[in-house]
C-alpha positions, 0 to 999 in steps of 0.5 A: 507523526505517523504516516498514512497509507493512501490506496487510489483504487478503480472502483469499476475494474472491481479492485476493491476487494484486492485494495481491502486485503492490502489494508488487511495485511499492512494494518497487521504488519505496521499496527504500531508505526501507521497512523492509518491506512485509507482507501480512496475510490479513483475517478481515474479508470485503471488506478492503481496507486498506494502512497504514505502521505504525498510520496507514491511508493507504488503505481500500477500504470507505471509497474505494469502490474499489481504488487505483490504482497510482500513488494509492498510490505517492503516498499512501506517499511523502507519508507517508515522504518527501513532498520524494521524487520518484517520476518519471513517477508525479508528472505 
């Protein structure tokens, strides 16, 4: 079965938008290899979480900071397909 992409967002810090790309750029990158990618409105003020099914993969509470996005294409890959090549992105 193919994993799904989870992304918790902060509703109120205004965070959807950049949570909405993220979807964006990971649909056009693993279109064949995710089952989906779902985004979950947190209750949690400041959340920033993305996991594939219950494993987190990326907080940013425990980051510091936002991912970028080719952290988190990589962070992906190397949890559903690590011998996958992602062009560019791997230089």
């Amino acid at each position: 079965m193919k994993p799904t992409i989870t992304i918790s967002y902060c509703p109120r810090c205004g965070w959807m938008l950049r949570s909405a790309y993220m979807v964006q750029e990971l649909l056009t990158t693993f279109s064949e290899k995710l089952q989906g990618v779902m985004l979950c409105p947190s209750e949690k003020g400041g959340e920033f979480v993305i996991k594939t099914n219950e494993t987190t993969i990326f907080d940013r509470e425990a980051a510091g900071r936002f991912p970028e996005i080719k952290e988190l294409k990589k962070l992906v890959r190397d949890y559903i397909d690590p011998q996958m090549s992602l062009g560019h992105t791997d230089r």
